[in-house]
C-alpha positions as CSV (number, residue, x, y, z in Angstrom):
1,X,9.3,14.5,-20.2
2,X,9.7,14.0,-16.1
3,X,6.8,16.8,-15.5
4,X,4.8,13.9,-17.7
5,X,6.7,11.0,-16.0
6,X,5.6,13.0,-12.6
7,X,2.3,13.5,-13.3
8,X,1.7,9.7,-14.0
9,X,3.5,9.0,-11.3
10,X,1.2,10.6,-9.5
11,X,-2.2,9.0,-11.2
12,X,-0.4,5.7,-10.5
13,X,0.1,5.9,-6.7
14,X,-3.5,8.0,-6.1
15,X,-5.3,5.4,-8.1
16,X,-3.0,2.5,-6.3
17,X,-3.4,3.8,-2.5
18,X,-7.7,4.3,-3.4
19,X,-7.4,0.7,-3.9
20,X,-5.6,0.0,-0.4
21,X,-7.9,1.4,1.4
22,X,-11.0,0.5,-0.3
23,X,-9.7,-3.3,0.5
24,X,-9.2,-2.2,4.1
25,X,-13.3,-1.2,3.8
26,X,-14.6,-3.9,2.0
27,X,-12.7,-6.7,3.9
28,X,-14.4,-4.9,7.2
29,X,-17.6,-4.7,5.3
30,X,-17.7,-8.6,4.4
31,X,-16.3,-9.3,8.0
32,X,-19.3,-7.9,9.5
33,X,-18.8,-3.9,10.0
34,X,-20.5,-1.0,8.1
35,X,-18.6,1.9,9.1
36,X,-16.7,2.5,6.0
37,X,-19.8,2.4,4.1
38,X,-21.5,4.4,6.6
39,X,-19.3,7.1,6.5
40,X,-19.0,7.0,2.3
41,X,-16.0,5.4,2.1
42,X,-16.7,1.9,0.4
43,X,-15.8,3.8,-3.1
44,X,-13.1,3.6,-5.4
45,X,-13.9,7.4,-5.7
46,X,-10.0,9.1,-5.3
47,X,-12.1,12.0,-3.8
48,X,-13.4,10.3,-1.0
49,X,-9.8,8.8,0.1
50,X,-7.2,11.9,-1.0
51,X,-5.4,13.1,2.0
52,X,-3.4,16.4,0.8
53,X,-0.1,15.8,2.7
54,X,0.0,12.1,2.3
55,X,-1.2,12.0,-1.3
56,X,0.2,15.1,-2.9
57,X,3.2,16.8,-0.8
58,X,4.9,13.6,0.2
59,X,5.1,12.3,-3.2
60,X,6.4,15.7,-4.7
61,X,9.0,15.6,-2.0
62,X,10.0,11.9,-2.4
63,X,10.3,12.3,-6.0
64,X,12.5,15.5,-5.8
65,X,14.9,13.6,-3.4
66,X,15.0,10.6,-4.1
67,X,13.4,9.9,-8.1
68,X,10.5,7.7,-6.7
69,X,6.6,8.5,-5.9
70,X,5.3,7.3,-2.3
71,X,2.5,8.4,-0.5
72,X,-0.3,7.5,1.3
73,X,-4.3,8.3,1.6
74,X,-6.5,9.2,4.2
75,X,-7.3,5.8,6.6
76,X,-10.2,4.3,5.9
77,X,-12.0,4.1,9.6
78,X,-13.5,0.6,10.8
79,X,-14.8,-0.3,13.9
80,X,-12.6,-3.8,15.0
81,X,-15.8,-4.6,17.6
82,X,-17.7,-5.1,15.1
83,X,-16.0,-7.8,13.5
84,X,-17.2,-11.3,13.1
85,X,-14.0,-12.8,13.7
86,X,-12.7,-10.8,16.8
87,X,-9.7,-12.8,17.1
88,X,-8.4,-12.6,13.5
89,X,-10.6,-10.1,11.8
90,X,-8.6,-6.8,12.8
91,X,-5.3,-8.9,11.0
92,X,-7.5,-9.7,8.1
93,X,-8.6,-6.1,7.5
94,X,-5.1,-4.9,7.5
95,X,-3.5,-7.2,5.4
96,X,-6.4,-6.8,2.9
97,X,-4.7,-3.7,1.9
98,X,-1.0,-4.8,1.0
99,X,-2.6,-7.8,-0.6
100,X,-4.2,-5.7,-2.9
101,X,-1.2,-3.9,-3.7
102,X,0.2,-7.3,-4.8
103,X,-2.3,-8.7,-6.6
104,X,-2.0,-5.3,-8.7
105,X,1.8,-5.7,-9.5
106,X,0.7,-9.4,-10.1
107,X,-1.6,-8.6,-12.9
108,X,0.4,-5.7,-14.6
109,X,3.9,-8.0,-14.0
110,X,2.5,-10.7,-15.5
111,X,1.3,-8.7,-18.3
112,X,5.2,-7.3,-19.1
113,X,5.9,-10.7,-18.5
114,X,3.7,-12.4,-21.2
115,X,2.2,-9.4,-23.3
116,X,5.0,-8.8,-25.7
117,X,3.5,-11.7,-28.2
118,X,0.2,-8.8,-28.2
119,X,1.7,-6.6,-30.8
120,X,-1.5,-4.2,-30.5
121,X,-0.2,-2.9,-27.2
122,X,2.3,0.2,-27.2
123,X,5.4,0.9,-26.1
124,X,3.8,3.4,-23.5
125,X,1.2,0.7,-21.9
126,X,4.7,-1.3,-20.9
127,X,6.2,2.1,-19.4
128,X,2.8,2.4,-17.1
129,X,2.8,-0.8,-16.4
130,X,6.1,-0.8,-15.2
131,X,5.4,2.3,-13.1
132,X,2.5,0.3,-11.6
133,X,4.3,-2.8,-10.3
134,X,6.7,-0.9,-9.3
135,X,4.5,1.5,-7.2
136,X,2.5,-1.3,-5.8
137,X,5.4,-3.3,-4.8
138,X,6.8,0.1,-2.3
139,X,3.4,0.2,-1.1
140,X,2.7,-3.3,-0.2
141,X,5.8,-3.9,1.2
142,X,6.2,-0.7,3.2
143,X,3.0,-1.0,4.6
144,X,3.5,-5.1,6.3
145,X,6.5,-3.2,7.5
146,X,5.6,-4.1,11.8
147,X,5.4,-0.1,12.9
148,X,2.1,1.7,13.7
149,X,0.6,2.8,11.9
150,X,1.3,0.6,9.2
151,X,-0.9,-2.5,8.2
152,X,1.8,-4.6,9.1
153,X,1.8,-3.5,13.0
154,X,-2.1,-4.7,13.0
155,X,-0.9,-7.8,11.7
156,X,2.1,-8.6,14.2
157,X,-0.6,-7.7,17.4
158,X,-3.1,-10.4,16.2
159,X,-0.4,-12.8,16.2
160,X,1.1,-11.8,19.7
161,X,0.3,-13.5,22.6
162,X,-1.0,-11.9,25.5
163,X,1.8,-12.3,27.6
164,X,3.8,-10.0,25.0
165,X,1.0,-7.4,25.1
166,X,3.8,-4.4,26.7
167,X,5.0,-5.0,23.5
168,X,2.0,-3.7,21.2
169,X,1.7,-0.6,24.1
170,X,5.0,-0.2,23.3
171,X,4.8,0.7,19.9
172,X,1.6,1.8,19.9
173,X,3.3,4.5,22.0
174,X,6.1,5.2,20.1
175,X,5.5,4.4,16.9
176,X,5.2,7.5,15.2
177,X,8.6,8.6,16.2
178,X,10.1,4.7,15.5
179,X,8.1,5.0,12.0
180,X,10.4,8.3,11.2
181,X,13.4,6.8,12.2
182,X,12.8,4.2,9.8
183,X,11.8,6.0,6.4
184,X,15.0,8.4,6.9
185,X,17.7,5.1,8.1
186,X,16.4,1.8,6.8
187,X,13.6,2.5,4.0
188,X,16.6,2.5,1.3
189,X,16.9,-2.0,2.2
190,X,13.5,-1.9,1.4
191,X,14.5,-0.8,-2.4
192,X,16.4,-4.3,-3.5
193,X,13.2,-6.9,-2.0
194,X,11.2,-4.6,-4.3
195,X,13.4,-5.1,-7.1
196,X,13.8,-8.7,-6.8
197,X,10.0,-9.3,-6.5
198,X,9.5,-7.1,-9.2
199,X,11.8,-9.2,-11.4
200,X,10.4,-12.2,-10.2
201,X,6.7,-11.2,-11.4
202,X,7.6,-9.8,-14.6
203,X,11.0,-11.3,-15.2
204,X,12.8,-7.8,-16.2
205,X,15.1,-5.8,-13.9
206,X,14.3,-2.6,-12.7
């Protein structure tokens, strides 16, 4: 049973972090650059976006250690100079991809929420389900998380004010080593705003 538990798991996240980065491409695409789709990349094909450390070995290792799947796939690449909107356009593509991670847990919350009046569905769809909001909610919220080279870093730099520019070289520096730090000392807080939204959306504790 937790060789099948891992193995959704698994299908879950790969299928989960596809749809983060194709949001990344397609908000870049719409916002006026074709380098995603240039390179083959606007595709919801899991073979275009699997990275083998980020996808596979990180996940096995997290679930070992700790019980729970995270992971990551390969970046999808965009071109910010390209961008319509050069002022808000770079923070639009990266929040594209948490966004879509929440509007996933959304949809499957809200279905655990409301779908126990449709009788037709099994046991096993709620299990998935389950494993889906949860999934989605560790990815969206990891990723707004202000480190490079998380989504969330992108974010904070369109907001910050030129003056405060030391600040982005700063962790655009560092980050790698800052972005460590966190995941081994502080990912664990992440843990209880992940099950508090996930209540929230699906009313059910974790």
């Amino acid at each position: 049973m937790q060789e099948i538990n891992f193995i959704f798991s698994i299908a879950v996240l790969i299928i989960s972090v596809v749809i983060h980065e194709f949001s990344h491409g397609y908000t870049a695409y719409l916002l006026g650059d074709q380098t995603a789709k240039n390179e083959g990349r606007l595709t919801l094909n899991p073979l275009k976006h699997l990275d083998i450390f980020g996808s596979f070995l990180v996940p096995f290792f997290t679930y070992l250690v700790g019980g729970f799947i995270f992971g990551w796939a390969k970046p999808v690449p965009y071109n910010p100079y390209n961008l319509k909107n050069q002022k808000w356009g770079p923070g639009m593509v990266a929040v594209a991809g948490p966004l879509s991670n929440f509007l996933v847990a959304i949809v499957f919350g809200l279905i655990i929420r409301y779908g126990s009046s449709l009788v037709f569905l099994p046991v096993s769809f709620f299990q998935i389900a389950t494993l889906i909001v949860f999934i989605n909610l560790i990815l969206g919220i990891f990723n707004l998380v202000p480190i490079p080279p998380l989504d969330g870093s992108k974010v904070l730099f369109t907001f910050l004010p030129l003056r405060w520019r030391n600040i982005e070289i700063f962790l655009e520096r560092y980050g790698f080593f800052i972005l460590i730090f966190f995941i081994f000392f502080f990912f664990q807080y992440l843990l209880p705003v992940v099950a508090f939204l996930f209540k929230l959306i699906t009313g059910a504790g974790i």
